[in-house]
TIROBA-172242 format. One record per residue (C-alpha): residue number from 1; residue in one letter; z, x, y. Coordinates in nm, 2 decimals, decimal comma, padded with zeros to 4 digits. Layout:
<rs>
R   n res     pz     px     py
R NUM   A      Z      X      Y
...
</rs>
This chain:
<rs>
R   n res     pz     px     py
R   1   X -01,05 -03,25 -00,41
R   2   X -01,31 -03,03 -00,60
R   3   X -01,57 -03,19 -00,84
R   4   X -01,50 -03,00 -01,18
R   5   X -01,84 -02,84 -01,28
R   6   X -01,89 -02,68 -01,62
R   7   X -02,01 -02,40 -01,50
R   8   X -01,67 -02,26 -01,32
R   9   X -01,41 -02,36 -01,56
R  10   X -01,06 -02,31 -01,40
R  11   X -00,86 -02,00 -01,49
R  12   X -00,50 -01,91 -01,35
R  13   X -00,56 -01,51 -01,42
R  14   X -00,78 -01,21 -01,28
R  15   X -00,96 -01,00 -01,53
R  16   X -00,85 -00,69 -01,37
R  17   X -00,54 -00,59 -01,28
R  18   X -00,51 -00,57 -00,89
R  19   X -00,28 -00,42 -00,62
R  20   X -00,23 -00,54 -00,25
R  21   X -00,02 -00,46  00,04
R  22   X  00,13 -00,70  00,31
R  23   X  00,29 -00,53  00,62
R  24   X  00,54 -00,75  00,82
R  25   X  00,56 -00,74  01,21
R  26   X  00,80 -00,82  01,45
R  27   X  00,65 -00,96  01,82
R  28   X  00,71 -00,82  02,16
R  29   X  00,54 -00,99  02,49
R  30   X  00,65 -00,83  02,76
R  31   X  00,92 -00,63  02,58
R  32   X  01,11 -00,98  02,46
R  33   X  01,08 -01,07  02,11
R  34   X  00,92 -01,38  02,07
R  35   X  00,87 -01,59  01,75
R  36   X  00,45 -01,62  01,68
R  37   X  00,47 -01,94  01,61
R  38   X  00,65 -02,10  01,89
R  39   X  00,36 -01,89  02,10
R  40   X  00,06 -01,96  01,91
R  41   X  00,19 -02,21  01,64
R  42   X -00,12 -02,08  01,45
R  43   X -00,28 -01,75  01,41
R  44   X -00,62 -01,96  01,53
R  45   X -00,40 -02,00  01,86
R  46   X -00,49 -01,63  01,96
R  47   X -00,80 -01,53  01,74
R  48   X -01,14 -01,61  01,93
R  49   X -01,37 -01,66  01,60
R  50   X -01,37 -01,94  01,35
R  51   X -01,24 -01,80  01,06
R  52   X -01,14 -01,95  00,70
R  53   X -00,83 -02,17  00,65
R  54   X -00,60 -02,07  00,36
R  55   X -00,26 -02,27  00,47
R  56   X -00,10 -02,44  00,77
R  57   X -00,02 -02,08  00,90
R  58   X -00,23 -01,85  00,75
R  59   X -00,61 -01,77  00,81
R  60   X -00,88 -01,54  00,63
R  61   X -01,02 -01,24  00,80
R  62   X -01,37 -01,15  00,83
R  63   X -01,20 -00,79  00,73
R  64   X -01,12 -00,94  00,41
R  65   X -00,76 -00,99  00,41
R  66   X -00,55 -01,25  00,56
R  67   X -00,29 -01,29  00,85
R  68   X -00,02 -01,50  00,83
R  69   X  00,30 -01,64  01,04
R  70   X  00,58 -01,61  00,83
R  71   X  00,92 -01,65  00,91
R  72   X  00,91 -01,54  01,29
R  73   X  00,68 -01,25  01,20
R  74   X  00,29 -01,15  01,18
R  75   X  00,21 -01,07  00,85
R  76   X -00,11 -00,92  00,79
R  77   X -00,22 -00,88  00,39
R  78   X -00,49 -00,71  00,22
R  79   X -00,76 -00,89 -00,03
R  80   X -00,65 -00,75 -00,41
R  81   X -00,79 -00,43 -00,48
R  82   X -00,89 -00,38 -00,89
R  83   X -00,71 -00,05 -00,95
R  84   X -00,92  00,21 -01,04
R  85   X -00,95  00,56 -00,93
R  86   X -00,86  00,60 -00,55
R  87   X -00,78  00,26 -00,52
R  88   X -00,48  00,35 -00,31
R  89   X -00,68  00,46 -00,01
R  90   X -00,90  00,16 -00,05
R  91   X -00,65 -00,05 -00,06
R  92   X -00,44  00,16  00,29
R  93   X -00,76  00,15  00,45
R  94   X -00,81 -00,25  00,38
R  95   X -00,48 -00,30  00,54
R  96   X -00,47 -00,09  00,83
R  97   X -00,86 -00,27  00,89
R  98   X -00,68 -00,61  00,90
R  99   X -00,39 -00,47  01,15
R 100   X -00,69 -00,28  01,36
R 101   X -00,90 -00,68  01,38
R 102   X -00,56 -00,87  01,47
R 103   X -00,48 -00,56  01,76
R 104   X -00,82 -00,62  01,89
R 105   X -00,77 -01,01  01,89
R 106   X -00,41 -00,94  02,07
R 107   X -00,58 -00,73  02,31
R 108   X -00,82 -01,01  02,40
R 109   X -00,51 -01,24  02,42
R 110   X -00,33 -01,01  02,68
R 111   X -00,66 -00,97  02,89
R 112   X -00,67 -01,31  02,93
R 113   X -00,28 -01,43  02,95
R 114   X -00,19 -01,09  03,18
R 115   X  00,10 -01,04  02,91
R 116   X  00,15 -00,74  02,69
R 117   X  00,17 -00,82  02,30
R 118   X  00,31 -00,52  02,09
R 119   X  00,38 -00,51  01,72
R 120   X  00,70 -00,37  01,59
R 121   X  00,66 -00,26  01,22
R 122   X  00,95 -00,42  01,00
R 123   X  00,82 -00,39  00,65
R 124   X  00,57 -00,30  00,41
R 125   X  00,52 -00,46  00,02
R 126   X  00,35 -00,26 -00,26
R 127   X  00,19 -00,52 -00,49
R 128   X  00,10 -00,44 -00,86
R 129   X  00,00 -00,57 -01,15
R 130   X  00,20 -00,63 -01,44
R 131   X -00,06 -00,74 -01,70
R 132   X  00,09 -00,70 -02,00
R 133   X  00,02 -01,02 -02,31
R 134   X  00,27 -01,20 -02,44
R 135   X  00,27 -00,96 -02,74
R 136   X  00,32 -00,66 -02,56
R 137   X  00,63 -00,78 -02,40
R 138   X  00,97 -00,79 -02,59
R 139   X  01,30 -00,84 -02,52
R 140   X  01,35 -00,46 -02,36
R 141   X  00,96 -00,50 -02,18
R 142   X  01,02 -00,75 -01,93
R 143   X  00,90 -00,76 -01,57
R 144   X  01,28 -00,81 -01,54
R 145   X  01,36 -00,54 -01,66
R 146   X  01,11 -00,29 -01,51
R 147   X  01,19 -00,37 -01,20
R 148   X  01,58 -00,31 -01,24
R 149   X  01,42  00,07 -01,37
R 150   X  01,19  00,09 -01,11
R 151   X  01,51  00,06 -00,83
R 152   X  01,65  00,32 -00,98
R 153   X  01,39  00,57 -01,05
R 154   X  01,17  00,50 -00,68
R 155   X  01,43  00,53 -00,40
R 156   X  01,45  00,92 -00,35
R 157   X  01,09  01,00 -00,40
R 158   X  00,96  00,71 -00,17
R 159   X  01,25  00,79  00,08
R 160   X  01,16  01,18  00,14
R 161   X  00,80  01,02  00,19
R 162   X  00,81  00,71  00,32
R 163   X  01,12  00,62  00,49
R 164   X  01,25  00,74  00,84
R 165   X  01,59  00,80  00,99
R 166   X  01,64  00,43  01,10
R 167   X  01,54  00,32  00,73
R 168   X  01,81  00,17  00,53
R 169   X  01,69  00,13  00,19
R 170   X  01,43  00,03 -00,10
R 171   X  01,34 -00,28 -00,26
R 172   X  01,19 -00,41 -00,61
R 173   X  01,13 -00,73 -00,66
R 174   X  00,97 -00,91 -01,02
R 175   X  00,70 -01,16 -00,93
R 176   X  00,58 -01,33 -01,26
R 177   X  00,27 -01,14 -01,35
R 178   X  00,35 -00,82 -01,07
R 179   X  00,61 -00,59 -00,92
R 180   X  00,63 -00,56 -00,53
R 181   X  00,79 -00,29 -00,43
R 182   X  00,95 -00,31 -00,07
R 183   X  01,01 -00,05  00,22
R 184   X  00,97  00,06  00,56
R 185   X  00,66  00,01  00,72
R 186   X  00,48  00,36  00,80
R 187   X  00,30  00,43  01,11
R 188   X  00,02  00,72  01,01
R 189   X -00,27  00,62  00,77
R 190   X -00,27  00,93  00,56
R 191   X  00,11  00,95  00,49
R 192   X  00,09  00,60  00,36
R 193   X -00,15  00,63  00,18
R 194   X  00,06  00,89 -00,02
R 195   X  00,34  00,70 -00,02
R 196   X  00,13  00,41 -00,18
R 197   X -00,01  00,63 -00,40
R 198   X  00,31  00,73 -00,50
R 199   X  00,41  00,37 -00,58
R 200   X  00,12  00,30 -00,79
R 201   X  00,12  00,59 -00,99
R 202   X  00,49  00,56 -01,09
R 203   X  00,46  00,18 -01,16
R 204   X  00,12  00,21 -01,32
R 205   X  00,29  00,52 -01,57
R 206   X  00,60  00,33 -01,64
R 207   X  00,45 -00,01 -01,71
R 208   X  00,31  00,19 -02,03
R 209   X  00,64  00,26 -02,15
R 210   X  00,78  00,12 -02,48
R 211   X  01,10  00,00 -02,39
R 212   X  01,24 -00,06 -02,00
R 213   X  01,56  00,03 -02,08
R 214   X  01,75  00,28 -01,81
R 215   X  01,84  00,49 -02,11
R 216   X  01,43  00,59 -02,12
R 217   X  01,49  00,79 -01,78
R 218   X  01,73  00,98 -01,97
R 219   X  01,54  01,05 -02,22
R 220   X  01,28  01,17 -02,01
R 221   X  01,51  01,36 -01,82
R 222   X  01,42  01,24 -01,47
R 223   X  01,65  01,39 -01,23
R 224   X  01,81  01,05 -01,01
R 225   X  02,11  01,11 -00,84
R 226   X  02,42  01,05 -01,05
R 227   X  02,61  00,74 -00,99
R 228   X  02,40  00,50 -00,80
R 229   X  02,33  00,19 -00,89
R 230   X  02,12 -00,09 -00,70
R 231   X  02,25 -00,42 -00,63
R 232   X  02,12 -00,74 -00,65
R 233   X  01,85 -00,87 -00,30
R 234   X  02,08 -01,08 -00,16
R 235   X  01,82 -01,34 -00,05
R 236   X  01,55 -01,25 -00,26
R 237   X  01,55 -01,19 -00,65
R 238   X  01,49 -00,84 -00,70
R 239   X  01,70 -00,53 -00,68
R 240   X  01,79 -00,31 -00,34
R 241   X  01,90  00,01 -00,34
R 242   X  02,06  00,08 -00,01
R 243   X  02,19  00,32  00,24
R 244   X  02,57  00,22  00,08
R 245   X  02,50  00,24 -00,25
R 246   X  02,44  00,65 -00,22
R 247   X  02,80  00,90 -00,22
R 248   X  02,69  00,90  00,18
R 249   X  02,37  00,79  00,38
R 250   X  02,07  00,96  00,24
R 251   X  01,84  00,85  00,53
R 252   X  02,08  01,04  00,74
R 253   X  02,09  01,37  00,51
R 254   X  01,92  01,71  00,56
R 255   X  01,65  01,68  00,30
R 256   X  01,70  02,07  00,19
R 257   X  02,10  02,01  00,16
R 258   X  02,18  02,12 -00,19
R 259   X  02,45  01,87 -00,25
R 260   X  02,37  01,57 -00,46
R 261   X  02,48  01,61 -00,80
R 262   X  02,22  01,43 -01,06
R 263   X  02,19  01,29 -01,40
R 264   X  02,07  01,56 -01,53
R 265   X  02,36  01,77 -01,46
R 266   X  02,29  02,00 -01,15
R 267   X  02,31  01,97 -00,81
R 268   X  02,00  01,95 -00,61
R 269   X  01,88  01,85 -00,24
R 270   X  01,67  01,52 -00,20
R 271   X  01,35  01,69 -00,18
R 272   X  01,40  01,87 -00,54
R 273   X  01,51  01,56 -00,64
R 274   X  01,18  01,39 -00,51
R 275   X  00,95  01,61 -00,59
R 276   X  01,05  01,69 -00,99
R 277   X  01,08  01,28 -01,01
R 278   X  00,68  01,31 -00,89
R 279   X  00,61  01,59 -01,08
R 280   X  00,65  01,41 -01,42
R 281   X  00,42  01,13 -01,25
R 282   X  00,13  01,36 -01,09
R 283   X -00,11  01,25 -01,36
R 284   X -00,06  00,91 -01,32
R 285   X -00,04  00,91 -00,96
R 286   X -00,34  01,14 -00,91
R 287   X -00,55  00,87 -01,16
R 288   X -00,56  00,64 -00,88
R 289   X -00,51  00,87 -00,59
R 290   X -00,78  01,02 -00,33
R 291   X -00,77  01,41 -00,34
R 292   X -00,63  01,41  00,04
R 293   X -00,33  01,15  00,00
R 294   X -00,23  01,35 -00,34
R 295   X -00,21  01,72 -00,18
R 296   X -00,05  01,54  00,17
R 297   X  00,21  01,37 -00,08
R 298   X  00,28  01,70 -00,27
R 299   X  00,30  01,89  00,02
R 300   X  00,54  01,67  00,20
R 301   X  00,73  01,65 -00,11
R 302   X  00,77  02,08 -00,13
R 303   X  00,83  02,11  00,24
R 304   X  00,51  02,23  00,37
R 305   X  00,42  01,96  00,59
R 306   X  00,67  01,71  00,74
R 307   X  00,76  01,37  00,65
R 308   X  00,92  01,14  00,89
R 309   X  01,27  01,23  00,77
R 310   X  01,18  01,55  00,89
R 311   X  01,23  01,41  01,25
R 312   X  01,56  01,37  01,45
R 313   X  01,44  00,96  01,45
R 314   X  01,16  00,80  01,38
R 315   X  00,81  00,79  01,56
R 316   X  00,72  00,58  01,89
R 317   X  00,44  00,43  01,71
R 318   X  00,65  00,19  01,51
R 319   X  00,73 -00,01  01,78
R 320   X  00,35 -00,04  01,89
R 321   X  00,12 -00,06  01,59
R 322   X -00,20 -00,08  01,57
R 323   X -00,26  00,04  01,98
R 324   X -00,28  00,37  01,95
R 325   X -00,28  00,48  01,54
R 326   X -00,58  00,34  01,33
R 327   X -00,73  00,42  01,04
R 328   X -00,89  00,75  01,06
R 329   X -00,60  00,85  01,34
R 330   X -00,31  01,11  01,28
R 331   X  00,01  01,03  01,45
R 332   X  00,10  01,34  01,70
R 333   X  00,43  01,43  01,52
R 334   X  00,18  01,53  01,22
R 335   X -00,11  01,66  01,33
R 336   X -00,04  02,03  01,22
R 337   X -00,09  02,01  00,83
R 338   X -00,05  02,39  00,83
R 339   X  00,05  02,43  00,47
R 340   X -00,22  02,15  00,36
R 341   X -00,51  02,47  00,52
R 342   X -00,34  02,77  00,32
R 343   X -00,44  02,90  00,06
R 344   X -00,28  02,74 -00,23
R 345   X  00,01  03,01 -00,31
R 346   X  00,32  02,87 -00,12
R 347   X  00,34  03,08  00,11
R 348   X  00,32  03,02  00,50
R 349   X  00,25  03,36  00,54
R 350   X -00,10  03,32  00,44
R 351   X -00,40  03,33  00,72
R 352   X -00,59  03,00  00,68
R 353   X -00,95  03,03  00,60
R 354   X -01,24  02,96  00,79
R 355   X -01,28  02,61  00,97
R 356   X -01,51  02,49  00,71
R 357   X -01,29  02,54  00,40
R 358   X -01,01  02,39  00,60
R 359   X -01,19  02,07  00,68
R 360   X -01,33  02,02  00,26
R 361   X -00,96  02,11  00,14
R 362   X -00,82  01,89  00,43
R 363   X -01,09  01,57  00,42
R 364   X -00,85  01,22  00,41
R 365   X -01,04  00,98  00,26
R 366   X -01,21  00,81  00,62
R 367   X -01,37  01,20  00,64
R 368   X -01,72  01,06  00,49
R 369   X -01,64  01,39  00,25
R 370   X -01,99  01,54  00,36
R 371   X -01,86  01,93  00,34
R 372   X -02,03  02,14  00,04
R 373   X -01,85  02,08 -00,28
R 374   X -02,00  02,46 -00,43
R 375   X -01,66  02,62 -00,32
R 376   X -01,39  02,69 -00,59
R 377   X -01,03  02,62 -00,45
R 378   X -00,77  02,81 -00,63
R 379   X -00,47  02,53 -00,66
R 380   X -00,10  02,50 -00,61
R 381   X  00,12  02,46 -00,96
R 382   X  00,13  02,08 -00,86
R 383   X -00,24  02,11 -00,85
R 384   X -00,34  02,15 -01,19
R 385   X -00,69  02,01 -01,37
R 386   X -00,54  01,75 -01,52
R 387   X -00,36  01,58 -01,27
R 388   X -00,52  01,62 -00,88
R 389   X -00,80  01,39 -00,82
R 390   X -01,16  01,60 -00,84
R 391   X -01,33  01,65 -00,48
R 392   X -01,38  01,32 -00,30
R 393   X -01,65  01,12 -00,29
R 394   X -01,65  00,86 -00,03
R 395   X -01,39  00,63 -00,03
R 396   X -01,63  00,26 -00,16
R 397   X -01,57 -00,06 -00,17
R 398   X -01,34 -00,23 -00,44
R 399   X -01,56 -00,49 -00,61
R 400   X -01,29 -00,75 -00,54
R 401   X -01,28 -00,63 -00,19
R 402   X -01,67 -00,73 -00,14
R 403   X -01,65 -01,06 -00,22
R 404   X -01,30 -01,16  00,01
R 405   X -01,56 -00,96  00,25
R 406   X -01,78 -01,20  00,21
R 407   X -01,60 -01,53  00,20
R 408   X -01,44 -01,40  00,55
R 409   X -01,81 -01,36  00,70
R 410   X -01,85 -01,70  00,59
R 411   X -02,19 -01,61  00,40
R 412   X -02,30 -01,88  00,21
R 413   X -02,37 -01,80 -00,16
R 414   X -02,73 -02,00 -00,37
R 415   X -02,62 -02,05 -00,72
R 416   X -02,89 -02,24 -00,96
R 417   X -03,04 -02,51 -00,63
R 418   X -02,69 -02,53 -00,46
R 419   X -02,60 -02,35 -00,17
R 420   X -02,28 -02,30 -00,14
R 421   X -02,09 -02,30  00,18
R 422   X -01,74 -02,13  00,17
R 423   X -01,43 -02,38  00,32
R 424   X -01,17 -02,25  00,23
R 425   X -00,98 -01,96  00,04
R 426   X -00,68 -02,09 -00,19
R 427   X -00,45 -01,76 -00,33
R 428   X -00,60 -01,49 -00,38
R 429   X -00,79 -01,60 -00,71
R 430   X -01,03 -01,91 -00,59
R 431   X -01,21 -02,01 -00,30
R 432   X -01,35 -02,37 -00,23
R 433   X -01,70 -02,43 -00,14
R 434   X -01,91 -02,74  00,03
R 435   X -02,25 -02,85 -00,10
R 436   X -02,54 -02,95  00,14
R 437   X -02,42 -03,33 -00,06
R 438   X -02,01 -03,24  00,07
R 439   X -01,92 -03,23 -00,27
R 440   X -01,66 -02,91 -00,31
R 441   X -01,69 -02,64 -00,57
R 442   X -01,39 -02,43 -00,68
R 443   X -01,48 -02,06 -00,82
R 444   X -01,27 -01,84 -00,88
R 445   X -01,31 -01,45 -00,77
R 446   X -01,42 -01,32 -01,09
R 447   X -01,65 -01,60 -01,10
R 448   X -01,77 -01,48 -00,79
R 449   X -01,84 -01,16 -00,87
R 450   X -02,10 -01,25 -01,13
R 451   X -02,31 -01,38 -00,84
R 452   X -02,28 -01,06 -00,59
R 453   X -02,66 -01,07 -00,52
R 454   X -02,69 -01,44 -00,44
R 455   X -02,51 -01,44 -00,13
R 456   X -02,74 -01,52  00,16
</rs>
């Protein structure tokens, strides 16, 4: 039990608001599904360092983030990421880090066992902050409540950029003090990363709102299609809009098919639909966004580069995550950004400049951004001052992120005479230490920023 000490008094809350992701996988070895706990009972029975204990079944990762078993999957999650601009690719890159360290520990497990492990992606949760005091909430401003809003305003945007033809719907689920928003997991780096900064910038815009009331997305006049309705998570509480709930299978739909009559009164295809929802969210979205994942997410969303619903089913790479697509990897189904290296007029027509241009207007956010910024890019109508991100620079560390980096390094941290030797990490807002006595210290994160320079 930790000594109380004066100088870390307890608290229950961050100081900034955070996001996170968790990605769920399903386990092959030697093409049978296999339950990780019955093979490894812990993740400690395949990783080959000591690392952190944060439950029975989870551990901390010298990435930063955690890995879990969880119901007869791998879950790996990232650290919370204080949101702040391009914290979406921070917080994409954080996870696909902590699925790259747990592939590498699997590959040293099937070296050693002669068996092949492969992870099937299942899901994918968007985590985010919901921050607001006890006097800004009201009886029409409930997390409640924006989550019932949110499953109706987020399932045509997030499927045109997120979802693939084997997908079957979108969940939001109210979690106290956040809203996780759940849906397929996807395979290539950069297109999640625009589908998370999708997420964030809606949620982030909407939390603002006055009132959470569905009658404020008609007032707004956000195009949804008319007559759908999201029923309740059967096992969870939350809100699922699935495949059955829509006038016939969107998932299965040609995304160009002018047929679904909306709210608003016309009738428009899935990606008009998505893209004018994202349109009256680009400045929101392009706050928190990278300059790359907000063109990719714009251009998916007008047609000029291809989504996964743009494919006849969805990619190979789902059912082996992790071997062959990494961060800083393209899957092959969308290598050709074409559009993404024209000139910014619409047209396909146009001859793409010289390789240099390409790679500044083209640089995702693992790139290192190193191209000369003196170039003036003429912009798309989605592209305006005030909403795209200005030109990148590179993609830092979240200050939250540096110090989970730390506790999963196991550095030991000098405070006043003490030092501090990290134990254990509890949540993801305290972390127990041992003194050179064995007393324990609880600090919390925030706590632990103030003493960034006295790690040793």
């Amino acid at each position: 039990m930790p000594i109380y000490d004066e100088r870390f008094p307890y608290t229950s809350e961050l100081e900034m608001p955070v996001i996170g992701l968790e990605a769920e996988f399903k386990v092959f070895i030697d093409d049978v599904e296999r339950a990780p706990e019955k093979i490894w009972r812990t993740p400690a029975g395949f990783v080959t360092q000591p690392l952190l204990k944060r439950t029975n079944k989870s551990m901390q990762l010298p990435t930063g983030g955690a890995l879990y078993f969880d119901g007869g999957v791998i879950e790996v999650v990232t650290p919370v990421i204080e949101i702040a601009p391009q914290c979406t690719a921070r917080v994409v890159r954080s996870l696909w880090e902590q699925i790259g360290f747990t592939r590498e520990q699997l590959d040293v497990w099937e070296r050693r066992n002669g068996q092949r492990v492969r992870l099937q992606a299942f899901s994918c949760h968007v985590n985010t902050s919901f921050e607001l005091s006890r006097e800004e909430r009201g009886k029409n401003r409930t997390v409640q409540k924006l989550a019932v809003l949110l499953a109706h305003l987020l399932p045509v945007p997030l499927m045109v950029v997120g979802a693939n033809r084997r997908s079957t719907g979108i969940g939001v689920r109210p979690r106290r003090e956040r809203i996780e928003v759940t849906l397929d997991f996807t395979p290539d780096p950069g297109l999640m990363a625009a589908t998370v900064a999708l997420i964030v910038g809606i949620v982030r815009d909407v939390i603002s709102w006055p009132s959470y009331r569905l009658d404020a997305l008609q007032q707004r006049e956000i195009p949804l299609i008319a007559g759908v309705s999201p029923g309740r998570h059967v096992v969870r509480k939350g809100w699922l809009t699935k495949d059955f709930h829509f006038p016939r299978n969107p998932f299965k739909t040609d995304l160009n098919e002018k047929t679904w009559k909306t709210t608003t009164g016309s009738v428009m295809s899935l990606r008009e639909i998505a893209h004018g929802v994202a349109m009256r969210f680009r400045d929101s979205i392009g706050r928190y966004a990278d300059p790359f994942s907000y063109r990719l997410l714009f251009s998916v969303l007008r047609g000029e580069t291809p989504g996964l619903l743009d494919f006849a089913d969805r990619p190979a790479a789902y059912d082996d995550v992790g071997r062959g697509t990494r961060w800083g990897s393209v899957l092959p189904q969308l290598k050709n950004f074409a559009s993404l290296m024209d000139d910014a007029t619409g047209s396909h027509s146009v001859k793409p400049r010289r390789q240099a241009d390409l790679e500044e207007r083209l640089a995702p956010p693992w790139a290192g951004e190193n191209a000369d910024r003196r170039r003036t890019e003429r912009h798309s109508p989605d592209c305006r001052a005030s909403s795209e991100p200005s030109l990148s620079s590179p993609l830092t560390r979240s200050a939250y992120e540096k110090v989970f980096l730390k506790l999963g390094a196991g550095s030991r941290l000098k405070i006043g005479d003490e030092i501090l030797t990290p134990v254990k990490v509890k949540g993801w807002y305290h972390s127990i230490f041992l003194t050179p006595a064995g007393e324990e210290r609880m600090l919390s994160i925030d706590q632990l920023l103030k003493y960034m320079g006295s790690w040793l």
